[in-house]
Structures are given as structure tokens and as C-alpha cells.
C-alpha positions in Angstrom: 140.5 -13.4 56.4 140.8 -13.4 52.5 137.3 -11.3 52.3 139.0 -8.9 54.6 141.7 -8.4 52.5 140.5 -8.3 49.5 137.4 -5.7 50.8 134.7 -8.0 49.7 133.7 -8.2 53.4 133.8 -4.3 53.7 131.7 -3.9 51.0 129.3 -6.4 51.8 129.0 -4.6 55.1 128.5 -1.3 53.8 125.6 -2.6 51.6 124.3 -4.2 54.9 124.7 -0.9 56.9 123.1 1.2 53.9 119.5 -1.1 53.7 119.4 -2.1 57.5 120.1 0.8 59.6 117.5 1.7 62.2 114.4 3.9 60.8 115.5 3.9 57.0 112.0 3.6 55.6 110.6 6.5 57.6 114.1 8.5 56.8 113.3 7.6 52.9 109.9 8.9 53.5 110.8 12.0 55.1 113.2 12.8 52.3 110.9 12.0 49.8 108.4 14.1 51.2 110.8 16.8 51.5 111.9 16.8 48.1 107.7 17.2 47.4 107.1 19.2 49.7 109.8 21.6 48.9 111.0 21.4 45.7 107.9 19.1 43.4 110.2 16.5 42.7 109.6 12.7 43.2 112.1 10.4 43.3 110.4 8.2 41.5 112.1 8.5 37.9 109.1 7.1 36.0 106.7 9.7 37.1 106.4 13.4 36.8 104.5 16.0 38.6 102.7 18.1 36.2 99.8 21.5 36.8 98.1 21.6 39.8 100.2 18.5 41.4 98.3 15.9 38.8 100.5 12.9 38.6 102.0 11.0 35.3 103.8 8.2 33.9 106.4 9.6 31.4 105.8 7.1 29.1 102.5 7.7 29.0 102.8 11.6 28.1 105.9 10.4 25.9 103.7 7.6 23.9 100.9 10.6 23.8 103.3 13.1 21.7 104.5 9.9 19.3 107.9 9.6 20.2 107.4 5.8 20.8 106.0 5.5 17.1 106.9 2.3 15.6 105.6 4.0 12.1 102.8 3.4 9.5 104.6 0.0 7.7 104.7 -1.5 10.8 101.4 -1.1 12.2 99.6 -1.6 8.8 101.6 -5.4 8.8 100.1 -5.9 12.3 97.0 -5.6 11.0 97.2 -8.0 8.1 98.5 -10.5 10.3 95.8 -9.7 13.1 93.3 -10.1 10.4 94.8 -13.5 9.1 94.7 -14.6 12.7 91.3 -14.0 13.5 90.0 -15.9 10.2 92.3 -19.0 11.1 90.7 -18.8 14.9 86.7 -18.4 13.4 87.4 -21.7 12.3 87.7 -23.1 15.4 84.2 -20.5 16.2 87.0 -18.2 18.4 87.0 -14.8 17.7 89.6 -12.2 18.5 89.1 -8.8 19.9 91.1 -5.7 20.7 90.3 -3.7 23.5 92.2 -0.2 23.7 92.5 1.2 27.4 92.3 4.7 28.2 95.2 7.3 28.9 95.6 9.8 31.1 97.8 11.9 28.8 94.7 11.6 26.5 92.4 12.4 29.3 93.9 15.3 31.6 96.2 17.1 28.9 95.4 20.2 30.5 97.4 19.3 33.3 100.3 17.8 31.7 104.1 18.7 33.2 105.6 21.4 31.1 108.7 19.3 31.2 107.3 16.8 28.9 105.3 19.0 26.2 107.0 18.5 22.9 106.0 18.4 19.0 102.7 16.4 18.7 103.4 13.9 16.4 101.6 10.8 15.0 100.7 8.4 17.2 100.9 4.3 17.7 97.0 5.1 19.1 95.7 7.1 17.0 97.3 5.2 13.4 96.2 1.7 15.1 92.9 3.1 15.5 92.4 4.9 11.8 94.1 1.1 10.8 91.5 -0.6 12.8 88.4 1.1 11.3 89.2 0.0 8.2 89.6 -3.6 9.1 87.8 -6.6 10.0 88.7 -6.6 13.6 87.1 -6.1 16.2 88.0 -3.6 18.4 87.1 -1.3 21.8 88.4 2.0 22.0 88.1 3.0 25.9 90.4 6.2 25.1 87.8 7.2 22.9 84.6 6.4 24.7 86.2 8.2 28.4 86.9 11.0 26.4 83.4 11.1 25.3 82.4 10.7 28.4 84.4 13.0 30.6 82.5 15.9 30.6 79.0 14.0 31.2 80.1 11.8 34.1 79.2 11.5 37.4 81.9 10.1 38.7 86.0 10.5 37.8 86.8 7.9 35.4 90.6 8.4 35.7 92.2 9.8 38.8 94.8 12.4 40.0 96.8 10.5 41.5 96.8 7.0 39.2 97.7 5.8 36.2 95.1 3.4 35.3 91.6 3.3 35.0 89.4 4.6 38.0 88.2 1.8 40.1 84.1 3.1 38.9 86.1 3.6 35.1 86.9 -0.3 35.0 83.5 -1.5 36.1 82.2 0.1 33.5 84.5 -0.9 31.4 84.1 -4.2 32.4 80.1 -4.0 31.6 81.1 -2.5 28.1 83.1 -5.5 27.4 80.5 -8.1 28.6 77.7 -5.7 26.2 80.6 -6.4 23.2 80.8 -9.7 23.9 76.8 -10.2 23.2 77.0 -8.3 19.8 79.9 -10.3 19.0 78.3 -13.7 20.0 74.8 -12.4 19.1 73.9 -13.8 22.5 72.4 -12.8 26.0 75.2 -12.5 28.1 75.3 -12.3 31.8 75.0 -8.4 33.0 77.3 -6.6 35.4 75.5 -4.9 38.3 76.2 -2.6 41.4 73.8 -1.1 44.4 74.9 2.4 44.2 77.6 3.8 44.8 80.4 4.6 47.7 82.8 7.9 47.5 85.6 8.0 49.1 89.3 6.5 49.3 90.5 2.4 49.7 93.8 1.8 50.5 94.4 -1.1 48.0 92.4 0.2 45.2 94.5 1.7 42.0 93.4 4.8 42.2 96.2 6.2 43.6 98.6 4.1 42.8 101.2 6.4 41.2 101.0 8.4 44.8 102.2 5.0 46.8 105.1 4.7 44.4 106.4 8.0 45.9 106.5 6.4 49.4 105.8 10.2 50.7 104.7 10.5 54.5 101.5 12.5 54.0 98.5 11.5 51.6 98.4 13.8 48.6 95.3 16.3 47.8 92.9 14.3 45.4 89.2 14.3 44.3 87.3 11.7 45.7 86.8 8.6 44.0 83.7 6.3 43.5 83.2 2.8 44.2 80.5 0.6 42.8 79.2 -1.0 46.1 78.2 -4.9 46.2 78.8 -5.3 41.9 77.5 -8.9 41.5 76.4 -10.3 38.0 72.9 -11.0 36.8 72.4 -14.1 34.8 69.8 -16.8 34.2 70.0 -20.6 32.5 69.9 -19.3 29.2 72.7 -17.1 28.8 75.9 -17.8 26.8 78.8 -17.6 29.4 82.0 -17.7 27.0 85.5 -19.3 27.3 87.9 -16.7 27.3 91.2 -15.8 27.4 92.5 -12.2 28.0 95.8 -11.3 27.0 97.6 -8.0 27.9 98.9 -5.6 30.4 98.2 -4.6 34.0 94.5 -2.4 32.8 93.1 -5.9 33.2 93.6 -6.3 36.7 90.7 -3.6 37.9 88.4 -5.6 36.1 89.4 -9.4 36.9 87.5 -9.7 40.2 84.7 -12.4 41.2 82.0 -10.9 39.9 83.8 -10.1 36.3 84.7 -13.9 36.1 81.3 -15.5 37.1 80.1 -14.4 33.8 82.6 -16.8 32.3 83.2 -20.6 32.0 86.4 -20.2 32.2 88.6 -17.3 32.1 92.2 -17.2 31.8 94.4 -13.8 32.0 97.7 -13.8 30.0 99.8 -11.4 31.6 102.1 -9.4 28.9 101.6 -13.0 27.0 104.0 -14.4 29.9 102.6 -15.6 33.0 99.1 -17.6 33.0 96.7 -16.3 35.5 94.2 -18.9 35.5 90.7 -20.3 37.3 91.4 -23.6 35.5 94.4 -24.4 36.8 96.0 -24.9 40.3 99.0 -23.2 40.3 100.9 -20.2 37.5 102.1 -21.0 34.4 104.1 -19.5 31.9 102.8 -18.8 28.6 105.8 -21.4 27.1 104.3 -23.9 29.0 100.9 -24.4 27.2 100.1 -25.8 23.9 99.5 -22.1 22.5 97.3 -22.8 19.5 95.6 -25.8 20.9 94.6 -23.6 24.3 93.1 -20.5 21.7 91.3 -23.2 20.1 89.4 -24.4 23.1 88.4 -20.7 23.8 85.1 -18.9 22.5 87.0 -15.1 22.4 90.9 -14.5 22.3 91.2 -10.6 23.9 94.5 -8.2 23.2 93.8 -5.5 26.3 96.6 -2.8 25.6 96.7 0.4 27.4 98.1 3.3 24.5 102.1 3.1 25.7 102.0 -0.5 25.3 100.4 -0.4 21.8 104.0 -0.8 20.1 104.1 -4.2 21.3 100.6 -5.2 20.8 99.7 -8.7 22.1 103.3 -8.8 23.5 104.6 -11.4 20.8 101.4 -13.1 20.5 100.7 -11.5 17.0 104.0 -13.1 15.8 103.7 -15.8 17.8 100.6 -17.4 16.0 101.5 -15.6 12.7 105.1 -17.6 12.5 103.3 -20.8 13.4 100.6 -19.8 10.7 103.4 -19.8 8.4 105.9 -21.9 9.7 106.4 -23.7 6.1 107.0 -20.9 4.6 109.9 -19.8 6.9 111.3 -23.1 7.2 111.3 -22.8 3.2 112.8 -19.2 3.4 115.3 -20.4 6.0 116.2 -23.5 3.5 116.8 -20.9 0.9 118.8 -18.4 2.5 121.6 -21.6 3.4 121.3 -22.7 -0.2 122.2 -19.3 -1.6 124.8 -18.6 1.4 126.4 -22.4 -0.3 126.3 -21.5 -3.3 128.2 -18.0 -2.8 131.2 -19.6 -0.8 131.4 -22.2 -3.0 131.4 -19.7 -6.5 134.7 -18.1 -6.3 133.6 -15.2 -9.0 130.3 -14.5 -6.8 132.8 -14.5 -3.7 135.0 -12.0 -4.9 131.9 -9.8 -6.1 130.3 -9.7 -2.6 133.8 -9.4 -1.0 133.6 -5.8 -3.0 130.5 -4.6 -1.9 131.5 -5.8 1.5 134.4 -3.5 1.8 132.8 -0.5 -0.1 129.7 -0.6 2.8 132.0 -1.0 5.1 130.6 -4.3 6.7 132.0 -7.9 7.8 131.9 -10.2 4.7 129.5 -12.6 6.5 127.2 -9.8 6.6 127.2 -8.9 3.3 126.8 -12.7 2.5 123.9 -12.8 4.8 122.3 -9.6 3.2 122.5 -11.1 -0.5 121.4 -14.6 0.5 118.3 -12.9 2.1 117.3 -10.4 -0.5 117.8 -13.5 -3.3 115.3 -15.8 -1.1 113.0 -13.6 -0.7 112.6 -12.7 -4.5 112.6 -16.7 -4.1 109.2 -16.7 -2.0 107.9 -13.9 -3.8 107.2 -16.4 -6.6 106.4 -19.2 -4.1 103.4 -17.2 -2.2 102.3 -16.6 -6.0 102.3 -19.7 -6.9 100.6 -21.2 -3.8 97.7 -18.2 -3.9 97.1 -19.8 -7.8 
């Protein structure tokens, strides 16, 4: 009685009604396919239709005309902490690598939805890249290398109708990687290999993956794809089968399948540096829940896999992660310093009164301004320290 009256059993109902009514997922479909059909729209807010019906993420065409650029400063401090990370892990005979996957903006631009053209501006890709050439890291640039080899392949390496990699794109990506990962080693590594190949269409493959997002009723016109029949690896007693651990987004999933593994001792996937999908352990983990450093340690390669939209969160906190524990005296000094300075204001009425001024001519709360000073006067602080420590 007292949901009735005050309508939360109404509007429970009507929620019921609208997701359980007889037929709603082939009603959905119908008007999805109507709205396609009719008008090239998809429901689907995250994609866009663009020339000749190709499909796209937006954030993929968005992320290809820079307007998710996180700027030069930023990128070049990633960098030096990337390269400060990978000299504290080749201590431990780890080494770190950075594997950039392909995009489709990148790759079909001819096709791309008018709607979404705008001023080409820098890139995080392409300034990541130009940073990464110039540094120590190693690196795999897949937008590159499909670009290179779009016009000489036999096979589509990216698809109409998907986002990621082409199922016969990641297997040879997946062969690239294994190639790298001898030169990096300077080892015989186990070999990826396939008995020919199968064109066609599988239903759970990812190669048209932004076409099941748009729940539509009828399949959409696409090329056909290829599909490496019976890939297996090739390996004998002798050859160096690393501990690894991948870290990144969902371009590693084409290429984490049996065959991919095998090459390994053990092979974990960190997905967006989160959830732990492992073959060493019996059940998921997060991320939180391991000993970070001590599980990077164990490993023989540490892998940042990043498709281009993602590159403004490289390693999804992992850089900063190991960085700040790099350097955890140093901010636990910085941090000491800061409530020092903060102590010494409050308790300094002439100080007080001067930051009180500034406080009211920027127009911000007085704790702010107190935090501002204190922080500017602690870093001059470390300045000093970080000089003193380097001599």
C-alpha cells in the first residue's frame, strides 16, 4: 500500500513493462534497422556511419584529428619516466616494451563520416611516436607497419565493419611481436604458424564487431575476411619461451589464444592495468591485489599494448604507478614539506595576512591559496634536494 501511494510501485512497473514486453528485442531490431535502412543512422552513439557505409568509433576519428591531445609536456614526461622504468626493471633482466595498435581512422581515411572531419591537428600518436624514436624504448608501431602494408596485402588487415585489428591483422601481429621479442632477447624464440588460409565470415570473430553493436536485423555488406586456418606454434628444446606480462586494452584479445600463449612460460594479460587475466592463476584478480613490483620482477618482458585513442592514458596508471613507488621518498619528503610550510604560514601572522591578499585578489578560498604557496615553496625545496642527491 505505501508503494502505491507514493508511485514507487507504478514506476517500478513501468520500468518492468518497458524491458519485458513480448518481442522487444526483435522490435529494437526492426527499429534499428529502420533507422539504417532509411535514414544511415545507428543508434549506437559511439559509432558513426561514414562513405560507402564503412563503420567507426568516434573516438577513434576524434583521437585521429588530435582533439584528445594531452600536449607535448606531457607526453615528453611520460617518456622520461618510461625510460627510468625500464632501466630499474633491466636490473631485474625485465625489459619493457611498447606496442602501438593500428587505427582505422589511420587506415580507411578515405572513408571517414563527413560529420567528424575537422582541423588536423597534432596528435597523441604521432608526438608519442617522434618521442619514442628518440628514446631508449622499445617500441612497435602496428599503425605504421599496416599502413605500409595496405596496399601490398593479400588479405584486409582491418575491416569494414570492426574496430580492431582483422582477425589475419592480429596473427600477424602476433608473429611480429614473437620476431621482436627474439631481437630483444637475442634469442630463438618459438614461431607462429598457420596452414593456409580460410575467407569468409565467423560469427564470434571481431571483425565485425562494430556491426553487432547495432543489433540491426540484416547482416551488413562487407568484404570478406581471412582466417589463418590451424595457426599452431613451432618450437624445439632450445628456444627461449619468456615470462610475460601484457598490459593494455582490448587489441590484445585477437591475439591471446592457445597457440599465442604456448610460446610462453607464463603469460599474464593486464587488462586496462585492472583485472588479471592469468594462466598462473585459478581464478581473476585485480591488479590491487598483486604485489606490483615484485610480479614485474619475476617477468622476462613487461608489454604497454595501446591502440592510438587510448594513448593519452598510456599503461592506464601503470607508468605512474611504478614511477611514484620509484620515488616514493621523494614524495613522502615533498609531502613533509608542503605541511611544514602550510604550519609555518598559519602560524606567521605577517605571512597570513600577505597570502590572505593574494587570496582575495585571485579570487580563491584562502586554503587554496595556502595550498598553492606551500607547494610552489617545496618544490623550490626538492629542486635543491634532487641536486644534491644527483652529486
Amino acid at each position: 500500500m505505501a508503494s502505491w501511494f507514493n508511485q514507487s510501485f507504478q514506476d517500478e512497473l513501468t520500468n518492468y513493462i518497458d524491458f519485458n514486453f513480448g518481442f522487444r528485442p526483435f522490435y529494437i531490431r526492426v527499429y534499428n534497422q529502420i533507422q539504417y535502412s532509411l535514414f544511415r543512422r545507428t543508434n549506437v552513439q559511439s559509432i558513426s556511419i561514414g562513405k560507402e557505409g564503412y563503420l567507426y568509433e568516434n573516438l577513434y576519428v576524434q583521437s585521429y584529428f588530435g582533439n584528445n591531445f594531452i600536449g607535448e609536456q606531457t607526453i615528453d614526461n611520460n617518456i622520461v619516466k618510461l625510460e627510468e622504468i625500464s632501466r630499474f626493471l633491466q636490473k631485474s633482466n625485465t625489459e619493457l616494451l611498447i606496442i602501438i595498435a593500428p587505427s582505422k581512422a589511420y587506415f580507411y581515411p578515405e572513408y571517414l563520416p563527413e560529420k567528424l572531419i575537422s582541423e588536423k591537428k597534432t596528435n597523441n600518436y604521432e608526438y608519442y611516436v617522434k618521442a619514442l624514436k628518440q628514446s631508449s624504448i622499445h617500441f612497435i608501431d602496428f599503425n605504421r607497419w599496416f599502413l605500409d602494408q595496405k596496399s601490398g596485402s593479400d588479405y584486409p588487415l582491418m575491416t569494414k565493419n570492426g574496430i580492431h585489428w582483422s582477425e589475419y591483422g592480429a596473427i600477424l601481429a602476433a608473429d611480429s611481436i614473437l620476431k621482436s621479442f627474439g631481437s630483444i632477447f637475442r634469442d630463438n624464440i618459438p614461431n607462429l604458424t598457420w596452414n593456409g588460409i580460410e575467407m569468409g565470415y565467423k560469427p564470434a570473430s571481431t571483425d565485425k564487431d562494430l556491426e553487432r553493436l547495432m543489433n540491426l536485423i540484416f547482416p551488413l555488406p562487407d568484404n570478406k575476411s581471412a582466417y589463418p586456418v590451424d595457426v599452431s606454434i613451432i618450437s624445439d628444446s632450445s628456444d627461449f619461451k619468456p615470462r610475460a606480462i601484457f598490459i593494455g586494452d582490448s587489441f590484445f584479445w585477437n591475439i591471446y589464444y592457445s597457440a599465442f600463449t604456448s610460446a610462453f612460460e607464463s603469460l599474464q594479460f593486464w587488462y586496462y592495468n585492472k583485472l588479471v587475466v592469468p594462466d598462473v592463476y585459478n581464478q581473476s584478480l585485480e591488479v590491487d591485489d598483486l604485489d606490483m613490483i615484485g610480479e614485474l620482477k619475476k617477468n622476462d618482458i613487461v608489454v604497454l599494448i595501446s591502440s592510438t585513442v587510448n594513448l593519452e592514458n598510456l599503461g592506464f596508471r601503470f607508468i605512474d604507478n611504478v614511477y611514484n613507488f620509484l620515488h616514493k621518498d621523494f614524495f613522502e619528503k615533498r609531502a613533509q614539506y608542503i605541511e611544514s610550510i602550510k604550519n609555518s604560514i598559519l602560524t606567521s601572522p605577517p605571512w597570513l595576512e600577505a597570502i590572505k591578499q593574494k587570496a582575495i585578489e585571485r579570487n580563491i578560498p584562502l586554503d587554496s591559496m595556502i595550498m598553492l604557496d606551500a607547494t610552489y615553496m617545496a618544490d623550490i625545496r626538492m629542486e635543491e634536494y634532487k641536486k644534491q642527491q644527483s652529486e
